[in-house]
FIVOTOR-725668 format. One line per field, with one value per atom (N, C-alpha, C, O): residue number from 1; atom name; x, y, z. Coordinates in pm, 1 decimal, padded with zeros to 6 digits. Layout:
BEGIN
k	c(NUM|...) $
a	c(CA|...) $
c1	c(X|...) $
c2	c(Y|...) $
c3	c(Z|...) $
! end
This chain:
BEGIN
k	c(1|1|1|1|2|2|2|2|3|3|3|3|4|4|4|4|5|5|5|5|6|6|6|6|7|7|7|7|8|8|8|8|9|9|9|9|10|10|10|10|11|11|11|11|12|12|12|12|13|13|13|13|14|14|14|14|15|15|15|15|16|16|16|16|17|17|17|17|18|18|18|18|19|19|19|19|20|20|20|20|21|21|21|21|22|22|22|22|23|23|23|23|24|24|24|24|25|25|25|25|26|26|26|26|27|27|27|27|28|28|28|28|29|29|29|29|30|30|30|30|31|31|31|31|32|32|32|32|33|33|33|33|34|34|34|34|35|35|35|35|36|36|36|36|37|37|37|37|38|38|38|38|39|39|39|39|40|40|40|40|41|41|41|41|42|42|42|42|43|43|43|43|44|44|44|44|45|45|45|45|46|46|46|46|47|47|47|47|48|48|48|48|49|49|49|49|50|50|50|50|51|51|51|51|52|52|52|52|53|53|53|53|54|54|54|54|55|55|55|55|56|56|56|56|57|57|57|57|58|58|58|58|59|59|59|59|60|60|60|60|61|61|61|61|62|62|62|62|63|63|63|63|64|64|64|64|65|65|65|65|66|66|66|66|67|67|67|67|68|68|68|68|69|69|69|69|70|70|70|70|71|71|71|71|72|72|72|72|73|73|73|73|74|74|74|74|75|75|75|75|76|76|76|76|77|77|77|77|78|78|78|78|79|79|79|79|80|80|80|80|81|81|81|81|82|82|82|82|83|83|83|83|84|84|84|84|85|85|85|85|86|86|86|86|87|87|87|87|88|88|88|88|89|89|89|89|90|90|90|90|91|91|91|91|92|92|92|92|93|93|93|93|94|94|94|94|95|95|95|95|96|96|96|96|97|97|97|97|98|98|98|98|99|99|99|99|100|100|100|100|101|101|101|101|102|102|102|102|103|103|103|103|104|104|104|104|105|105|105|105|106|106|106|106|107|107|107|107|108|108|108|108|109|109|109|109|110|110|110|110|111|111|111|111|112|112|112|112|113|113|113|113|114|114|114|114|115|115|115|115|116|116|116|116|117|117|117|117) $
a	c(N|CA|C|O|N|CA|C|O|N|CA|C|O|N|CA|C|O|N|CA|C|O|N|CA|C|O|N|CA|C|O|N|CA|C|O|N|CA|C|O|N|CA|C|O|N|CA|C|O|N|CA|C|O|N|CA|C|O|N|CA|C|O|N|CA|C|O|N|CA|C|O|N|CA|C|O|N|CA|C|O|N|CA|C|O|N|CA|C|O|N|CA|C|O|N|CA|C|O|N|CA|C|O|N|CA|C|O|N|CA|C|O|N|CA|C|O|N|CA|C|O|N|CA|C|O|N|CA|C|O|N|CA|C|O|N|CA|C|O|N|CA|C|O|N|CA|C|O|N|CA|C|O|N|CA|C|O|N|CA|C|O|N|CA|C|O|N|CA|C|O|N|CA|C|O|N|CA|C|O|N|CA|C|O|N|CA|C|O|N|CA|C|O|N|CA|C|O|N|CA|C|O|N|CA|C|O|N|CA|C|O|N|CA|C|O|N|CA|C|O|N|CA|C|O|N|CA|C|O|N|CA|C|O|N|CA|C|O|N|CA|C|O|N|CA|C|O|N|CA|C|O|N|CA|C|O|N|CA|C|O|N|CA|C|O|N|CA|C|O|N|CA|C|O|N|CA|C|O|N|CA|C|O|N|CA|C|O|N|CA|C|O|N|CA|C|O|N|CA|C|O|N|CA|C|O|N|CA|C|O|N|CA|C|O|N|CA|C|O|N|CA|C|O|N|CA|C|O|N|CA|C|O|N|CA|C|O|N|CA|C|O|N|CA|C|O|N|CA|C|O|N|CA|C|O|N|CA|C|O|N|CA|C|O|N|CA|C|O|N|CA|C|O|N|CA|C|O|N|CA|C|O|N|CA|C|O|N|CA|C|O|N|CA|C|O|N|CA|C|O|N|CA|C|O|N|CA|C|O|N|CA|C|O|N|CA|C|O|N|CA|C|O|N|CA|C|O|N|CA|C|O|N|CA|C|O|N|CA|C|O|N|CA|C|O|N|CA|C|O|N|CA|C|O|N|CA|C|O|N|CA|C|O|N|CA|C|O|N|CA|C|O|N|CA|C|O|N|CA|C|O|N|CA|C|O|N|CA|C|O|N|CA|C|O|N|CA|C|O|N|CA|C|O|N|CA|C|O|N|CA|C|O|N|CA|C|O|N|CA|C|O|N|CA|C|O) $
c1	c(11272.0|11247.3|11336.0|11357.5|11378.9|11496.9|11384.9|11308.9|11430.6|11400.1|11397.6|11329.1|11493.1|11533.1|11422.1|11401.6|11367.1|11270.3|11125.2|11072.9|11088.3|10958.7|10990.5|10906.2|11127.8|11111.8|11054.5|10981.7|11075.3|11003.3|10822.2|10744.7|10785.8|10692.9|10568.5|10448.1|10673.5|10636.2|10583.1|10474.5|10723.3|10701.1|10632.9|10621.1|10581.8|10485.9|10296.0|10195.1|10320.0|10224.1|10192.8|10114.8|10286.9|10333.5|10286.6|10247.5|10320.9|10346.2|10172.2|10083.6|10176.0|09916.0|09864.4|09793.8|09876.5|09804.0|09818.6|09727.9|09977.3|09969.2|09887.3|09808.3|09944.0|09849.5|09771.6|09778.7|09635.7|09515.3|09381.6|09262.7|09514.0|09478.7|09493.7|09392.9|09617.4|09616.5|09496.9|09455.8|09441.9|09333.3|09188.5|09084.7|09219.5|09060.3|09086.5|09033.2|09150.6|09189.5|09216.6|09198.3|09269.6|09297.5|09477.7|09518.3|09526.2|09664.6|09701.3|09596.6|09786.3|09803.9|09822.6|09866.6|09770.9|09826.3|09971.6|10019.3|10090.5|10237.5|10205.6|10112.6|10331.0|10383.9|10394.0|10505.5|10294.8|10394.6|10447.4|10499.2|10465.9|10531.5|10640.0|10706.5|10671.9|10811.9|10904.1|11009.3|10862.1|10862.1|10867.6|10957.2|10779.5|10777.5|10933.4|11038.9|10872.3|11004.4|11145.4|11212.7|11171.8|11301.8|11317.2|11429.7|11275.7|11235.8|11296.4|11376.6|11198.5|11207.9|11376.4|11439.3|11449.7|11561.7|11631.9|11664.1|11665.2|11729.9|11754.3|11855.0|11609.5|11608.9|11660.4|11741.6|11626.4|11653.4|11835.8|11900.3|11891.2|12057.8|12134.3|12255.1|12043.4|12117.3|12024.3|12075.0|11910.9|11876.7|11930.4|11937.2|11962.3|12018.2|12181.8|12255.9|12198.2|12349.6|12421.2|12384.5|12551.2|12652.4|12672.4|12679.4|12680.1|12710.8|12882.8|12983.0|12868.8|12947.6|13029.4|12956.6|13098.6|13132.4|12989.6|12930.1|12959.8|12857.9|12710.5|12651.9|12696.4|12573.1|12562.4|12447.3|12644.9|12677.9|12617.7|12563.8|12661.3|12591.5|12475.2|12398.6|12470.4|12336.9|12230.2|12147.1|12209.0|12096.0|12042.7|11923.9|12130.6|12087.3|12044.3|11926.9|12133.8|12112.1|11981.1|11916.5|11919.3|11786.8|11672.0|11567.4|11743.1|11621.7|11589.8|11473.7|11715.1|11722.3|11658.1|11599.3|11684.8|11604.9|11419.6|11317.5|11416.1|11256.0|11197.4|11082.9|11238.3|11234.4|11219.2|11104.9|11329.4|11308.1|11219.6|11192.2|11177.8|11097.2|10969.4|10899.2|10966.6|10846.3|10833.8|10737.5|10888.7|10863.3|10874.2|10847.3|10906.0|10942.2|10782.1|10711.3|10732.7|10563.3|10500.5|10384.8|10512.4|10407.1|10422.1|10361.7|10524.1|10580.6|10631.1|10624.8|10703.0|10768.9|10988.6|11059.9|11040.0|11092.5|11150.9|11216.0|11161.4|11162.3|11283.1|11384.0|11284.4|11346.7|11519.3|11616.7|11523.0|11651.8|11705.8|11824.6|11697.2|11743.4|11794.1|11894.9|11638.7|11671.5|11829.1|11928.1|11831.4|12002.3|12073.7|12156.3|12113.7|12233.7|12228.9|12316.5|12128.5|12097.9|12151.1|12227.7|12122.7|12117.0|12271.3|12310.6|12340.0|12499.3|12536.9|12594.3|12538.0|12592.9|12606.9|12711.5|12480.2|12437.6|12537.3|12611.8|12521.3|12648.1|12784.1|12874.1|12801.9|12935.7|12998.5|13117.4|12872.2|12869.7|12921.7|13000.5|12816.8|12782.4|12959.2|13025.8|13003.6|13102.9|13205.8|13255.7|13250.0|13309.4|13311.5|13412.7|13223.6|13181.7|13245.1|13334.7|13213.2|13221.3|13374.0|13430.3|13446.9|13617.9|13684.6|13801.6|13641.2|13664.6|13664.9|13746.0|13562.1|13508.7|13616.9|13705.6|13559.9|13644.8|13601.0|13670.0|13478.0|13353.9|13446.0|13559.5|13373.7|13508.7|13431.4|13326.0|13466.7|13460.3|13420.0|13498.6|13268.2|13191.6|13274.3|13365.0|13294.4|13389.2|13379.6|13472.3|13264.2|13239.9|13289.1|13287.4|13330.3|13418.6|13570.2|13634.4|13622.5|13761.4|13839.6|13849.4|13886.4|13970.9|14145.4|14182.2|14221.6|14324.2|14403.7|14444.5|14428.4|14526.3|14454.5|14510.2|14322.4|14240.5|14252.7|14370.9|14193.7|14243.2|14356.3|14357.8|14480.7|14603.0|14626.7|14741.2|14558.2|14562.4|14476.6|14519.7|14358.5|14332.3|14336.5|14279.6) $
c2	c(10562.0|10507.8|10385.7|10290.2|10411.7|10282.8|10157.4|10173.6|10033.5|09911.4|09843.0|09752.6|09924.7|09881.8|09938.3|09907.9|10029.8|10066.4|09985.7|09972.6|09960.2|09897.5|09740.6|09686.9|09698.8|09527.3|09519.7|09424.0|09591.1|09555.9|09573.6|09482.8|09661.2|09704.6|09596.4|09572.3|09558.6|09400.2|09294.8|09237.6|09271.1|09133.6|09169.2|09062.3|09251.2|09289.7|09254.1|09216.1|09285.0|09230.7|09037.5|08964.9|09022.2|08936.1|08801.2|08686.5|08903.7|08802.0|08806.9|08721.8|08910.0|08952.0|08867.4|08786.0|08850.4|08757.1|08622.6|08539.6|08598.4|08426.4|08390.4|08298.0|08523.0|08469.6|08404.9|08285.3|08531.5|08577.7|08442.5|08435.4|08368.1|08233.4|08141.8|08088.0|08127.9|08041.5|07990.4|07877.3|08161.8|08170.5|08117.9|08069.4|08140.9|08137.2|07965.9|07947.6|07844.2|07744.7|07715.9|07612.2|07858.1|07830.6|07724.5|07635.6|07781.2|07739.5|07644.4|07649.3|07536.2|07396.4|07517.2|07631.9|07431.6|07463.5|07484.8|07374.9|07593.4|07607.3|07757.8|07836.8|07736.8|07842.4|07960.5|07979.6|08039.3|08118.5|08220.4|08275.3|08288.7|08394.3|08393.1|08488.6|08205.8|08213.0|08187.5|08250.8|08081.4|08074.4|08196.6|08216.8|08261.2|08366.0|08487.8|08529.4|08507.8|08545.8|08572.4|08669.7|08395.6|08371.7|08401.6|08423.8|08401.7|08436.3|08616.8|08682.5|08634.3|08786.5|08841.0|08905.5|08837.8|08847.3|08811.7|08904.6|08678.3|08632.4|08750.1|08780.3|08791.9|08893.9|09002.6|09070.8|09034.8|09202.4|09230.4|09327.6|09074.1|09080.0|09074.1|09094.8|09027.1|09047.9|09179.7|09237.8|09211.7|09328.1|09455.9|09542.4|09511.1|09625.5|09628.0|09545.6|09708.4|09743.1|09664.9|09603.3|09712.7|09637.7|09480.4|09449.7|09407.2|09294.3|09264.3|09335.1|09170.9|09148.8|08978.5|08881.4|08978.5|08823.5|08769.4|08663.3|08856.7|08791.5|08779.8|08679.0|08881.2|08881.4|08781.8|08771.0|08705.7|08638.6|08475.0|08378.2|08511.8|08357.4|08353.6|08258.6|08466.0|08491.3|08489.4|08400.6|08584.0|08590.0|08428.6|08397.1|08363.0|08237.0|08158.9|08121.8|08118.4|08013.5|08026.4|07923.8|08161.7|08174.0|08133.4|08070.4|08204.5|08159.6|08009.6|07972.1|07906.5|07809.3|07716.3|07618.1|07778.5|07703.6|07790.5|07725.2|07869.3|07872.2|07792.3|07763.8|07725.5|07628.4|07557.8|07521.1|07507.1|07366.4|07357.1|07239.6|07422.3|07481.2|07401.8|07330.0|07444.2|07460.3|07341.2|07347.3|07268.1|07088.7|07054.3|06934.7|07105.7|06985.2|07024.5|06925.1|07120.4|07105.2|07072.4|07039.2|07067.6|07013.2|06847.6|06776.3|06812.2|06673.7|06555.1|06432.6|06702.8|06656.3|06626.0|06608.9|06628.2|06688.8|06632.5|06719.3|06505.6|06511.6|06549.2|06544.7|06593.4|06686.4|06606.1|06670.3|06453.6|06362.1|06420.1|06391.6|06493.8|06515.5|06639.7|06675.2|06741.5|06906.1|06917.7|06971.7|06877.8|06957.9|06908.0|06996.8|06811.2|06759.8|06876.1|06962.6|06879.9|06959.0|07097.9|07151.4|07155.6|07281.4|07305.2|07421.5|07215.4|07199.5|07210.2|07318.1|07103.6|07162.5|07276.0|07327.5|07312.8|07398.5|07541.7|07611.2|07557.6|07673.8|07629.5|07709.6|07554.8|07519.8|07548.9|07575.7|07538.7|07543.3|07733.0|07778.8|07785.3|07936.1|07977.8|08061.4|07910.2|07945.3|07977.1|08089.3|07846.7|07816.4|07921.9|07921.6|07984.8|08053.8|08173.6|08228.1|08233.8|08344.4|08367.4|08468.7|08247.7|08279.3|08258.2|08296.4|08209.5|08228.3|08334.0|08365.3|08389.6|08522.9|08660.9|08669.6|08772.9|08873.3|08957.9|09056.0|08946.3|09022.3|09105.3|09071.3|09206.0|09261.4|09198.2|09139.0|09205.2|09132.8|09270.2|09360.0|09262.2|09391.5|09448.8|09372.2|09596.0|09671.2|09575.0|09511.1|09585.2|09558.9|09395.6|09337.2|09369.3|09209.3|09195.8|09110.8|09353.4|09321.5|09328.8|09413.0|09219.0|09229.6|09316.2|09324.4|09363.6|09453.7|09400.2|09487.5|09310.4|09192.5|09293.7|09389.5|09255.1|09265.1|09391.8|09420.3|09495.2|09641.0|09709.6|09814.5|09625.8|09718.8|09649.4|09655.6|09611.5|09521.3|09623.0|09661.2|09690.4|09765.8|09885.2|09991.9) $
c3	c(15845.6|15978.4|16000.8|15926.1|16115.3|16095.9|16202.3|16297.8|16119.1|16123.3|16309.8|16357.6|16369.2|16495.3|16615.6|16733.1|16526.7|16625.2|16597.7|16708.4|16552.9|16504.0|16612.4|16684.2|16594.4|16667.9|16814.0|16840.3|16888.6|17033.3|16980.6|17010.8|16924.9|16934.5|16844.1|16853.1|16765.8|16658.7|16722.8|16712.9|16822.6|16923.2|17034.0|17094.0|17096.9|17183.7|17120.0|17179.4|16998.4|16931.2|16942.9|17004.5|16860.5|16831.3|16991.8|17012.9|17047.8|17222.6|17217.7|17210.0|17224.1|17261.3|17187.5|17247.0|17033.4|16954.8|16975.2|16981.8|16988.4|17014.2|17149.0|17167.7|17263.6|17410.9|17350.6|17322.2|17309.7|17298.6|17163.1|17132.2|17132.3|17006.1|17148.7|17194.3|17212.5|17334.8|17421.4|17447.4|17469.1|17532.6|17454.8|17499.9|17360.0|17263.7|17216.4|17107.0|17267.7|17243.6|17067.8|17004.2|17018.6|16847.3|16842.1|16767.2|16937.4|16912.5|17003.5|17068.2|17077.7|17129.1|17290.1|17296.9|17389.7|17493.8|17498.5|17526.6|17481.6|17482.5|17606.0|17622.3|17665.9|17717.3|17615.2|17566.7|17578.0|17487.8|17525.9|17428.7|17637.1|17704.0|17766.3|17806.4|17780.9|17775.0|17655.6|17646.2|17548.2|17414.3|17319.9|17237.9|17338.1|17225.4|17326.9|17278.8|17481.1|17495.4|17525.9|17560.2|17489.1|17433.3|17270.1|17225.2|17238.9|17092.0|17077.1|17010.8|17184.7|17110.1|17208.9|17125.0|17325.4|17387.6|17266.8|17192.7|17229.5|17132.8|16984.9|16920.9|16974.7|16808.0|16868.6|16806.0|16988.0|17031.9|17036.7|16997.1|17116.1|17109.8|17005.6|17017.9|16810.7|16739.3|16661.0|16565.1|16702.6|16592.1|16702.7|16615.5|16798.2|16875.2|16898.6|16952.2|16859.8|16912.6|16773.9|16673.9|16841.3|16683.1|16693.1|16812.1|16637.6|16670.4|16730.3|16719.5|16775.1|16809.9|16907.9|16928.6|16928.3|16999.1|17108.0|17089.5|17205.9|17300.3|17167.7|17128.3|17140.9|17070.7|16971.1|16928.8|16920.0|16811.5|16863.7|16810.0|16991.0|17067.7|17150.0|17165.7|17200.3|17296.8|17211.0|17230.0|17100.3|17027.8|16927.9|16921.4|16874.0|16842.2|16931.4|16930.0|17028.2|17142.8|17186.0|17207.3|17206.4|17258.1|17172.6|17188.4|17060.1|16936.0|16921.7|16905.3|16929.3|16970.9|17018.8|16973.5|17161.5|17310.7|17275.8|17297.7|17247.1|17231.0|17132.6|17167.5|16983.4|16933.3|17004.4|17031.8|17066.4|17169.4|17286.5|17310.9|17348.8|17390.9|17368.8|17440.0|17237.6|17208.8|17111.9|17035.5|17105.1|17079.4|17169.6|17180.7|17259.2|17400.8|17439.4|17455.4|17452.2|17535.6|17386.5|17412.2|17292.9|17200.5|17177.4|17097.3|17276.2|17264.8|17171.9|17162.5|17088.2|16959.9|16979.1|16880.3|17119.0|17165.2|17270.2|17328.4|17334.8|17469.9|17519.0|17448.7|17655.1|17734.3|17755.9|17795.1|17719.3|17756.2|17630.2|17645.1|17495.2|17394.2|17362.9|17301.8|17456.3|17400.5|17502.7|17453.3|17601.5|17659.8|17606.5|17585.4|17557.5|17441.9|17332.6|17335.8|17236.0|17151.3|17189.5|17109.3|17290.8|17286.2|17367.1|17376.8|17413.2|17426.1|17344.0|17329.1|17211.9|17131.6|17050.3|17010.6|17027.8|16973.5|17048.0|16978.9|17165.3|17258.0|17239.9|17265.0|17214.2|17155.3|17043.0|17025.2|16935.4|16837.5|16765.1|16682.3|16862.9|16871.2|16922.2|16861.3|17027.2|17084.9|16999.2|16991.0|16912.5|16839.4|16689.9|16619.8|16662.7|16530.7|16603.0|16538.5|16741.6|16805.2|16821.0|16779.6|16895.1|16861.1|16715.5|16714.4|16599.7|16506.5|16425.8|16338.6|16464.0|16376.0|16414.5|16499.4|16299.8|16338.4|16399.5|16427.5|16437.5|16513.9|16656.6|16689.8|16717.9|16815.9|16946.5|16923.3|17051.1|17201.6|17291.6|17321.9|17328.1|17400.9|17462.1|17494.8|17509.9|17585.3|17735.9|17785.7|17778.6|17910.2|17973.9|18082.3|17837.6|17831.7|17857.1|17918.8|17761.7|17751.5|17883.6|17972.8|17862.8|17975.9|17947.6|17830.4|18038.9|18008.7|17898.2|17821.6|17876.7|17725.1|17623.0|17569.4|17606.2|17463.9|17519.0|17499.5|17583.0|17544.9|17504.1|17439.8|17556.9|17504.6|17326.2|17281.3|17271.5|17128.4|17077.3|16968.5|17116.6|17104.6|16995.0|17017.8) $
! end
C-alpha cells in the first residue's frame, strides 16, 4: 500500500481530534483549522507528486507559517517578529530551490528552460 494514500486521510483525522480537544476545552484556544491546515497543504506539496523546485518551497514555508501561527495565538510569538521570520525563512527556501538540482514544474517552464530540456 503506498504511503501517499493514507496522508489526506491521516490529516483529516488529525484536523477532527485536535477540533474536537479544542471544543472539549482539552487543548489552548488556537485556530486549529487554519493551523493544522497549513500544516497539512504544506505535507500534501512535499508528500504528492515528484518533488521538485516549487514544491521544495511551498511545502516548508507552510509548515513554517503554521508553526508560527501557532505561537503567535498561544502568545509565544508576537506578530512584529513572525513576518521577519517567515521572510527569511522564503528566502531561505528560495535560495536552497535555485541551488538545487531538483527540475522546475512543467507548468513553470518558461520556453529558455524547455529548449535545455
Amino acid at each position: 500500500m503506498k504511503v501517499k494514500r493514507l496522508v489526506v486521510p491521516i490529516l483529516i483525522i488529525v484536523l477532527g481530534v485536535t477540533w474536537l480537544l479544542n471544543i472539549l476545552k482539552v487543548l489552548p484556544g488556537v485556530d486549529w483549522i487554519w493551523t493544522i491546515g497549513l500544516t497539512a497543504v504544506g505535507l500534501l506539496a512535499l508528500l504528492v507528486g515528484p518533488p521538485n523546485r516549487l514544491t521544495i518551497v511551498v511545502g516548508p514555508f507552510l509548515i513554517v507559517g503554521s508553526i508560527c501561527s501557532l505561537l503567535r495565538q498561544l502568545d509565544l510569538l508576537p506578530i512584529d517578529r513572525e513576518t521577519p521570520i517567515l521572510t527569511i525563512v522564503l528566502g531561505i527556501l528560495m535560495l536552497i530551490a535555485q541551488t538545487s538540482n531538483l527540475p522546475v514544474p512543467e507548468f513553470l517552464k518558461t520556453e529558455d528552460t524547455q529548449e535545455k530540456s
